[in-house]
N, C-alpha and C positions, 0 to 999 in steps of 0.2 A: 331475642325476647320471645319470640313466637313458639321456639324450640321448646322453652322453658314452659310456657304456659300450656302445650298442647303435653308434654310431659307431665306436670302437674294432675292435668285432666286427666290421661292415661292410669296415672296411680292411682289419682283416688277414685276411678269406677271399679280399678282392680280391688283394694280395701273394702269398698263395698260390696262386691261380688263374695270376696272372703268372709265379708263380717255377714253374709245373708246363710252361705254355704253353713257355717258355725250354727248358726242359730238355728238352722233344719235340724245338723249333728246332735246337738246340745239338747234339743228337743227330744229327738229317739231314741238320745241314750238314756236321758231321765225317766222312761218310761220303762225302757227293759232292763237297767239296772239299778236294783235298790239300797245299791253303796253308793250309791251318787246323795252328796248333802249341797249344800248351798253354797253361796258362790264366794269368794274371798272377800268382796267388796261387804258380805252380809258379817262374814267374820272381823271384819274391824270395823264395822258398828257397831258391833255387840261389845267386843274391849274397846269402843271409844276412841280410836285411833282413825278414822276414817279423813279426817279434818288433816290430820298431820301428814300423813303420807299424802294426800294429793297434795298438800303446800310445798312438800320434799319433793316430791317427783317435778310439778314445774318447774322450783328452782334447779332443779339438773338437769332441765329442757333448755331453761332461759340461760344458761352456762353454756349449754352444749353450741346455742346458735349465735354466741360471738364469736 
């Protein structure tokens, strides 16, 4: 159990380390590049779909882990 739990811990500082590393990237590329538009989550606001795809994607998370 310990194995598991210090694994856990291991991955998600890693994820966060990744998801901090992005957001610097994401940052400096928006600025020096002006083909850069906005983010997929803004485009399915805008068609309305934002609602459906997070309920689809859960349910093939909550499939995935029985």
């Amino acid at each position: 159990m310990k194995k598991r739990r210090s694994l856990f811990a291991e991955l998600k500082e890693g994820m966060d380390a990744l998801r901090a590393e992005r957001a610097v990237q994401s940052q400096s590329l928006g600025k020096d590049n002006p083909h850069i538009g906005s983010s997929f989550d803004d485009f399915l606001v805008e068609d309305g779909r934002l609602e459906e795809a997070t309920a689809t994607a859960l349910d093939r998370i909550r499939r995935l882990k029985r």
